[in-house]
Every structure is written in C-alpha cells, then in structure tokens.
RODO-2510 file (C-alpha; in nm, 4 decimals, decimal comma):
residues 309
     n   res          X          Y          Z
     1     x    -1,5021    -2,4217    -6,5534
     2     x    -1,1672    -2,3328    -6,3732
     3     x    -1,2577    -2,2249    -6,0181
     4     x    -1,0873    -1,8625    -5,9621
     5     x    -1,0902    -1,5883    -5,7318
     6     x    -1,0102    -1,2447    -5,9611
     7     x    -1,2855    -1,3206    -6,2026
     8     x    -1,6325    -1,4501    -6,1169
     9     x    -1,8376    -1,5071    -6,4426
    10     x    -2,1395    -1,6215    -6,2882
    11     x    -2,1774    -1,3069    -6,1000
    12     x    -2,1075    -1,0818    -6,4203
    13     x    -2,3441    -1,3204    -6,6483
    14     x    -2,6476    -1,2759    -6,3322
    15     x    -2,5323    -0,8952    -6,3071
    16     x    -2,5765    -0,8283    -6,7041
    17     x    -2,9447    -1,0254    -6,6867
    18     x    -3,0184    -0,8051    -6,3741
    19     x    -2,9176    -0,5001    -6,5675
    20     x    -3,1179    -0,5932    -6,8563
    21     x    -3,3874    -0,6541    -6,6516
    22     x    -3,4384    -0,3710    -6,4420
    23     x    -3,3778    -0,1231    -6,6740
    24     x    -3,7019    -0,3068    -6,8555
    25     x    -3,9005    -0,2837    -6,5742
    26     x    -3,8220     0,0989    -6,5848
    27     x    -3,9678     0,1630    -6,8517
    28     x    -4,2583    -0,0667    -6,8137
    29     x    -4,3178     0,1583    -6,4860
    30     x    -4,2346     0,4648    -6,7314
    31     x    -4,5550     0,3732    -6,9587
    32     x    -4,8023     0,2404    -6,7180
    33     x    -4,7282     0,5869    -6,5154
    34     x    -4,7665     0,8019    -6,8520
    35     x    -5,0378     0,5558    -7,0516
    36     x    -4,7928     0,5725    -7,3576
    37     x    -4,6114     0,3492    -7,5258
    38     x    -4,3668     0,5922    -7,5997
    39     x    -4,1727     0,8301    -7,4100
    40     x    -3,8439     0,8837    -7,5589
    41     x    -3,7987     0,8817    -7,8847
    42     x    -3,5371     0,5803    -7,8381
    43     x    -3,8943     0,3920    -7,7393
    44     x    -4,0258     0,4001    -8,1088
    45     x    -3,8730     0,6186    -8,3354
    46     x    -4,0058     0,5944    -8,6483
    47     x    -4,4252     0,6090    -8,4282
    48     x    -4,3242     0,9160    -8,2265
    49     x    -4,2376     1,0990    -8,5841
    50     x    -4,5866     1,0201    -8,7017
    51     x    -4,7797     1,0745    -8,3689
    52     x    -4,6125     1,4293    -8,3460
    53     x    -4,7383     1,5283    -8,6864
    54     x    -5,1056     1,3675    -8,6251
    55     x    -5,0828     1,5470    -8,2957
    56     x    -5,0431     1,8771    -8,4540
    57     x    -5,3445     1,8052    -8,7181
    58     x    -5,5729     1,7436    -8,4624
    59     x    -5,4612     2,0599    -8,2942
    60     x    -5,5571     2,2013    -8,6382
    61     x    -5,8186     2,0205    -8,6977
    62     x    -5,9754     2,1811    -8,3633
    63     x    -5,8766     2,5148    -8,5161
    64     x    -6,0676     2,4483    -8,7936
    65     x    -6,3716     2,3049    -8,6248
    66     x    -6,3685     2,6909    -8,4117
    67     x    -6,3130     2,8470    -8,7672
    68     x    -6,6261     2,6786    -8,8961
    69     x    -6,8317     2,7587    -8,6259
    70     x    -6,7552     3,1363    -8,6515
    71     x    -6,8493     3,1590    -8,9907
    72     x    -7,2285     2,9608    -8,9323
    73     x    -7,2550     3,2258    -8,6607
    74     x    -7,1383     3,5010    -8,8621
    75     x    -7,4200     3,4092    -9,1456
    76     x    -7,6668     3,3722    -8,8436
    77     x    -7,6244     3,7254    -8,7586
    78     x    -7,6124     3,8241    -9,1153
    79     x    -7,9339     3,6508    -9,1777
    80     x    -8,0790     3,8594    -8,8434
    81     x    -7,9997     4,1830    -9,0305
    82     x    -8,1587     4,0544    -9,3394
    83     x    -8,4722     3,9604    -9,1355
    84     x    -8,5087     4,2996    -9,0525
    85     x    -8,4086     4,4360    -9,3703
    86     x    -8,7392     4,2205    -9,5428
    87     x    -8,9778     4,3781    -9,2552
    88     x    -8,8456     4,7385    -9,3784
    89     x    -8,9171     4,6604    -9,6941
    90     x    -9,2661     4,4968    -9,6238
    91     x    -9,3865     4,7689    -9,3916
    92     x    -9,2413     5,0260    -9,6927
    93     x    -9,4374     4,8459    -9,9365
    94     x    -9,7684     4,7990    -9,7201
    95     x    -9,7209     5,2563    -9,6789
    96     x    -9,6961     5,2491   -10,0889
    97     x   -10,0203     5,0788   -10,1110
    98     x   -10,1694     5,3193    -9,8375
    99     x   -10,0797     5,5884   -10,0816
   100     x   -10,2760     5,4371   -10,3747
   101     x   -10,5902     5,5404   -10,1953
   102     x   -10,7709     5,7886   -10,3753
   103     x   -10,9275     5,9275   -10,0325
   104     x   -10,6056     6,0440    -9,9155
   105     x   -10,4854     6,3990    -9,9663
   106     x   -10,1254     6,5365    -9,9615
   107     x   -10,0821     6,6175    -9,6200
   108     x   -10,2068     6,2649    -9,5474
   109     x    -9,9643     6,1086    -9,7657
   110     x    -9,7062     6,3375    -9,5847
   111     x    -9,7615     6,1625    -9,2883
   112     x    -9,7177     5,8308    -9,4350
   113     x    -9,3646     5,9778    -9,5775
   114     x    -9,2129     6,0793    -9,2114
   115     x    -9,2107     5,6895    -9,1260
   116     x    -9,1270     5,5873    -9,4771
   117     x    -8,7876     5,8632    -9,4859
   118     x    -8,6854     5,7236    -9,1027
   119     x    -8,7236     5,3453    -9,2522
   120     x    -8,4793     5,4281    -9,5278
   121     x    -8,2655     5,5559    -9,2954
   122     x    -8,2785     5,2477    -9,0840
   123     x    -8,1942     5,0235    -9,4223
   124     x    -7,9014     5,2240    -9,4633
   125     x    -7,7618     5,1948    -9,0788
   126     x    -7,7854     4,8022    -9,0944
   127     x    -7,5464     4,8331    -9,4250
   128     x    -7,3152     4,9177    -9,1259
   129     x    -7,3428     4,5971    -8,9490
   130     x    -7,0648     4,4093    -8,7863
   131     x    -6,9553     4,1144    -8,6622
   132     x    -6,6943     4,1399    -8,3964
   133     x    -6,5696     4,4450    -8,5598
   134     x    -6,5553     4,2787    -8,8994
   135     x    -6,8182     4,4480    -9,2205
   136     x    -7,1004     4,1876    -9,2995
   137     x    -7,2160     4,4086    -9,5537
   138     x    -7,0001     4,5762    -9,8212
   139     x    -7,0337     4,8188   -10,0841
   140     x    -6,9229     4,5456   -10,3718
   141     x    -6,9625     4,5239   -10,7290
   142     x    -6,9391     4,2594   -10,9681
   143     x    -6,6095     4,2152   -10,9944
   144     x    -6,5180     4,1860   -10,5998
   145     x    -6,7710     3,9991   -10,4489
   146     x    -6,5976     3,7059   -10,5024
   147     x    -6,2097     3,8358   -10,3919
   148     x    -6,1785     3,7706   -10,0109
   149     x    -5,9376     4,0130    -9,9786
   150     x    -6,2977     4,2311    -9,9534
   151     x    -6,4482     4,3168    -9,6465
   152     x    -6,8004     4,1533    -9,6514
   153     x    -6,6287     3,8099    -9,8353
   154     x    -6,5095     3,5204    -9,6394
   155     x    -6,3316     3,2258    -9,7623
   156     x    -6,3500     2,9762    -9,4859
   157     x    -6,1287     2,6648    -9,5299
   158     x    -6,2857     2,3472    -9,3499
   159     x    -5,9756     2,0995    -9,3606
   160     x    -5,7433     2,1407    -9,1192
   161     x    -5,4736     2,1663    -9,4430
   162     x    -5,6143     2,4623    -9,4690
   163     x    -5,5370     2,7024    -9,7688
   164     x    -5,2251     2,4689    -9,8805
   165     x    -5,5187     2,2076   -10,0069
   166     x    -5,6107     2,4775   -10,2620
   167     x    -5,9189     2,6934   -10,2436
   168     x    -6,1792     2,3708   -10,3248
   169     x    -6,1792     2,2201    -9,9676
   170     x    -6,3327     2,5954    -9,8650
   171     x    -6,6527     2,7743    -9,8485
   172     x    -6,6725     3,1079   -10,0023
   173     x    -6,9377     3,3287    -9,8650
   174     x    -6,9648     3,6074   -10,1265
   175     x    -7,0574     3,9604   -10,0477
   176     x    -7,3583     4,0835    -9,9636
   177     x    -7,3877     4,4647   -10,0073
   178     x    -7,7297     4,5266    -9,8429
   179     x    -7,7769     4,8696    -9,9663
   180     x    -7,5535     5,1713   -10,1134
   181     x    -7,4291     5,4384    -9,8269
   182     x    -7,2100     5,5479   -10,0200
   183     x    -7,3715     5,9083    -9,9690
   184     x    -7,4702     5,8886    -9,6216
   185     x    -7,8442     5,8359    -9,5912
   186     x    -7,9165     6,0110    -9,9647
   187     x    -7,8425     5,6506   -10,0700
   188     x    -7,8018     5,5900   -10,4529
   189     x    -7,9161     5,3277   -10,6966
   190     x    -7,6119     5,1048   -10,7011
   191     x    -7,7494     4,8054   -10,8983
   192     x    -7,5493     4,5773   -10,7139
   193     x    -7,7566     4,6114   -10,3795
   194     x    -8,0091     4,4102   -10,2552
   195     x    -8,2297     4,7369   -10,1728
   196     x    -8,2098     4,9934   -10,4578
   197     x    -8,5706     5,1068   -10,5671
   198     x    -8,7189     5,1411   -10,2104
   199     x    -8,4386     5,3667   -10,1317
   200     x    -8,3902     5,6139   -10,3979
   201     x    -8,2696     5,9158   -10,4286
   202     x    -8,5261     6,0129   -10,6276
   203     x    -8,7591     5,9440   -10,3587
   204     x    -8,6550     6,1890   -10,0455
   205     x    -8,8229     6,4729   -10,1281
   206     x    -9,1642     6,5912    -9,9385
   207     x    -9,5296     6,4920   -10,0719
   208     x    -9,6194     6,7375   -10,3207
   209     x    -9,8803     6,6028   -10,5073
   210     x   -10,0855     6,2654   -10,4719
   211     x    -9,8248     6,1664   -10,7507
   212     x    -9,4599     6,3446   -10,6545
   213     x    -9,2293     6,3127   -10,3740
   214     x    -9,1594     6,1310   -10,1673
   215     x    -9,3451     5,7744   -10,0842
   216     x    -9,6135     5,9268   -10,3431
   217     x    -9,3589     5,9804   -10,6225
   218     x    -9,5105     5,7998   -10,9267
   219     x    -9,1499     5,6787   -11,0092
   220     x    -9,1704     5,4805   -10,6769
   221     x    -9,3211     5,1425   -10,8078
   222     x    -9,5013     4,8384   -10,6114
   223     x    -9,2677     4,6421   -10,8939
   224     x    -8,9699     4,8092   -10,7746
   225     x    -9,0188     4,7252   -10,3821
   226     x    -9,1137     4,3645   -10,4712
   227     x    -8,8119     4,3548   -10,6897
   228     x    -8,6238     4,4425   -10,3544
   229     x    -8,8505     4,1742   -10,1504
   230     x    -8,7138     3,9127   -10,3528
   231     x    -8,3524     4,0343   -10,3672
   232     x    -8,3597     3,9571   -10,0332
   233     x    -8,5501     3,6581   -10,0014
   234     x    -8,3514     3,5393   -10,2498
   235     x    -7,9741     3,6429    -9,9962
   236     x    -8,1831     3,4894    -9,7607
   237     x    -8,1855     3,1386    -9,9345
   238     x    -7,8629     3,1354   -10,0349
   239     x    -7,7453     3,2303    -9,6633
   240     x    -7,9301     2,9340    -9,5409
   241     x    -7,7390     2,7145    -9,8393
   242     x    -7,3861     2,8386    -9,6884
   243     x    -7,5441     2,7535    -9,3107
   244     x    -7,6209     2,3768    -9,4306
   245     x    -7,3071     2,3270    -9,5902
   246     x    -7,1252     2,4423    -9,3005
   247     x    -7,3266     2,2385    -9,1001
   248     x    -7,2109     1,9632    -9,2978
   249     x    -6,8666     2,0642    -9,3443
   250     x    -6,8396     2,0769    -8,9479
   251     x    -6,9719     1,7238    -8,9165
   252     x    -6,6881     1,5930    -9,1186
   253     x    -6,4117     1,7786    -8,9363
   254     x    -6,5603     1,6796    -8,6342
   255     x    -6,4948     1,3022    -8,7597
   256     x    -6,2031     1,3267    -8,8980
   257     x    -6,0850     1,5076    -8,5850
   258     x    -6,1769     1,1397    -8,4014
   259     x    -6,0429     0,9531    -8,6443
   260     x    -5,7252     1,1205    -8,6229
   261     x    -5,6938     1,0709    -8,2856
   262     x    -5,7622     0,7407    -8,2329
   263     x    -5,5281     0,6650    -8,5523
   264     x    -5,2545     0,8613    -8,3156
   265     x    -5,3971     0,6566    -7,9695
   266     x    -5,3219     0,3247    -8,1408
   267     x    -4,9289     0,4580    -8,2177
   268     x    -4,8552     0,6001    -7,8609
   269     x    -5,1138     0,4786    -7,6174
   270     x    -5,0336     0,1877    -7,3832
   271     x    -5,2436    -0,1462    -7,3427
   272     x    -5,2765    -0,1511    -6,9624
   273     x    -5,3872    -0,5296    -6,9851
   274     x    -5,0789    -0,6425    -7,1584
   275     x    -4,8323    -0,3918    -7,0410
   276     x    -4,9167    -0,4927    -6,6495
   277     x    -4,8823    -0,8410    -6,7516
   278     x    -4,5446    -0,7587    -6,9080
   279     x    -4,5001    -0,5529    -6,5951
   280     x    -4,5405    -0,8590    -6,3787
   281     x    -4,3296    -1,0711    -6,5539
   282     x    -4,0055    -0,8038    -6,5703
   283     x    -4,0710    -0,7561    -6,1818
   284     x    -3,9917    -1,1419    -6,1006
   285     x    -3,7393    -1,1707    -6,3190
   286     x    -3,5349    -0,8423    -6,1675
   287     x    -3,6233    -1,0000    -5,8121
   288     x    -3,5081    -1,3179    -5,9636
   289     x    -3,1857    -1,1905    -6,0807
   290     x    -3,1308    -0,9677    -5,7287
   291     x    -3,1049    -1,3202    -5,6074
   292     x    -2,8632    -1,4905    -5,7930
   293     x    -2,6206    -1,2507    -5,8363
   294     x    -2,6170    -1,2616    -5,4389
   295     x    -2,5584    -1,6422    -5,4634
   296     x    -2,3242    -1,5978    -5,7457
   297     x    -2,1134    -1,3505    -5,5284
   298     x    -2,0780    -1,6371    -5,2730
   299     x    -1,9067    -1,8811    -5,4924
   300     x    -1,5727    -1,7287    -5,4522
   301     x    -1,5924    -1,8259    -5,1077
   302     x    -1,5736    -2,2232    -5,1795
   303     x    -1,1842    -2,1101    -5,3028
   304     x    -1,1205    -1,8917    -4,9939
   305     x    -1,2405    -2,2753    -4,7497
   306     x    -0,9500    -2,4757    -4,9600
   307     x    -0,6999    -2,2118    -4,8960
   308     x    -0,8163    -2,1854    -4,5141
   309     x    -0,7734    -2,5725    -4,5080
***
C-alpha cells in the first residue's frame, strides 16, 4: 500500500470496527440495564409484535381472573341469603306442625301467626338482596332467566377472549327469583319462585278457626312448605355446581395466565449469563479498537520524518 498523507485507511478501517463496536456494547449495556432483549423495535421486530399482544392477554387474562372471582363471591353471598331463606322456611314449617295440635285453641294459634306473618315478611325483604348494588334475586319467568341482559343473570366469560370466543368459554348463572314482591309484602303465587306456598296470599289473614287464616288456613299444606324446602335445597345445589366450576375455571386462567407469560419472558427477557459474557467480549474489543485507531493515527507521521529529512 502507497504511503500517503490525505487519506489514512488504516485509521478509517480501525475507526469503522470501533464504531461497530461500541455501538454493540450500547446496547448490550441497554439490555443488561432493562433485563430485555428488546428495547427498540429495531432490536427484534417481528418478537416485540408478538410480546406486545401476549402482553396485553395477560393484562386480560388478570381481568378475567378478578372477573371470576367476583362472580364465586357473588354466588357465596347468594347462597348466604338462601341459607337464611331455608331456616324461614324450616322454622315456618316447624309453627305449621305446632298448629296441628288439637290442644291448641284460636287465640293460641294466633300467636303462632304474629311470628309466622313477620317471617313472610322477612322472605320477601331478602328478594331485595344485592350485591354491590347489583339484584341477586329477580322477579324472572321462564323465558328470561336465561337472557343476561336480566338483572339477577350473569354470564361470566372465563377466557381472557372474552365474549369474541362465543358464549361456550362462559358460565351462565341463571336467575334465581327467591320469592314474588311484586305486591309489596302481600306476595303472590308466581310459580316461578323458589318460595310460593309458604307465602301466600291466601294465607295473611288472622286465625279464625283451628282451620282458616292465617298459619291455620287448611289450604296452607306441610306438602306445600316442603315443596318450598326443596326448591331451595335444590338452588342451593346448583349454586354450589356454578361455585366448583368457577373454582375450576379460575384454576385454568390462573395457568394459562403463567404460561402466557413465560411464553412472552422467553421472546423479550435477557439471559444475564450469556448477555454478560457477550458484554465482556464487546468491552475488549471497543478498548481494543480505542487503541489502534490511536496507533493507526500515528502512521502518517513516518511520511511527515522523510519530508523533515
């Protein structure tokens, strides 16, 4: 190579490798700093496209896993109401077989109907439960206890797709309608409740007779109250069959949730082990390079000694 004094490759050559090399180092610094691989999209295009859309499912996914949690403590408190709602109904059924004694007169059996008239009353009130404002109980029939767009029915979706994978990955929790109030506390014999014979109409009158009015009205069956007892054991069950598969259902967002995120960790997260080794290497080399462009610089001299000669 010619020896010259207006061009010095060897110093442009060590310059460009000195470049290269400390702009690699940056970045190096840039991840082990962070902990991820990538922090510009320039880093890994196509991987920070698919970590920012796993990113935002797990933020969903923790949506979902609050969403699902709600709901098993929305049928919790249901169930509490229809706890209470079965001891009503047993401690009305246990004053209907007081009134079967024979020994008991009507002003006897008049006492027994002041606590069972304020015991209606209480089944109606817990119709009027709520749940952070929102009706657990609603006055459904057949056709809407099924149509979320009810109050008292909840569809709760339990993939963080939510309602754009269709209505199967859900759980619909159907209405409940506890008793009628339509009417206040004269409640009626909507068919649909879980409470309709204990709480009559028919059945708020005063004790006439051993046999009319009130608790004592003959129209007031043992069958009809057990009928009731079983309604509700039978909401019961079923409210304990939506708990499980909540349960359940919250288990496998909860797992998917981790999945997902170590599916995104393995896109954007840094290996410390090799990236400090890589770290090491790139710090040499740009020290390396520091150095020879300062020799390289000092070749041009040699020309400037054989014109000072």
């Amino acid at each position: 190579m010619a020896l010259t004094i207006s061009t010095n490759f060897a110093a442009s050559f060590a310059a460009r490798n000195l470049e290269k090399n400390h702009d690699a180092l940056t970045n190096s610094l840039n991840r082990l700093s962070s902990g991820q691989r990538i922090n510009r999209p320039t880093d890994d295009a196509g991987g920070m496209s698919v970590q920012l859309k796993m990113r935002a499912a797990i933020n969903r996914g923790r949506a979902t896993k609050n969403n699902i949690q709600n709901a098993i403590s929305l049928l919790q408190t249901q169930d509490g109401v229809l706890q209470t709602a079965v001891s009503l109904v047993d401690r009305i059924a246990e004053l209907k077989a007081m009134t079967n004694d024979p020994t008991k007169n009507a002003k006897d059996l008049q006492n027994y109907n002041e606590e069972y008239q304020e015991l209606r009353k209480q089944l109606v009130s817990l119709q009027n439960e709520k749940f952070n404002e929102v009706t657990m109980f609603a006055d459904l029939d057949t056709s809407t206890i099924s149509d979320p767009t009810q109050d008292g029915v909840f569809r709760v979706y339990t993939t963080e797709q939510g309602d754009s994978a269709g209505t199967e990955s859900s759980v619909l929790i159907s209405g409940v309608n506890l008793a009628d109030a339509s009417a206040g506390t004269s409640v009626g014999t909507d068919e649909t409740a879980l409470i309709t014979h204990s709480i009559n109409n028919s059945f708020t009158a005063s004790v006439a007779t051993v046999t009319s009015g009130g608790i004592a009205d003959s129209a007031l069956t043992m069958d009809g109250i057990l009928s009731d007892l079983q309604k509700l054991a039978n909401a019961r069950a079923e409210n304990g069959a939506l708990q499980s598969r909540l349960n359940y259902a919250y288990d496998q967002a909860s797992i998917h949730k981790t999945n997902m995120e170590a599916a995104r960790s393995r896109i954007i997260d840094v290996d410390i082990a090799e990236e400090s080794t890589n770290f090491a290497k790139l710090n040499i080399l740009t020290q390396a390079g520091a150095s020879v462009l300062s020799q390289a610089n000092a070749t041009s001299q040699v020309a400037l000694r054989l014109l000072s000669a």
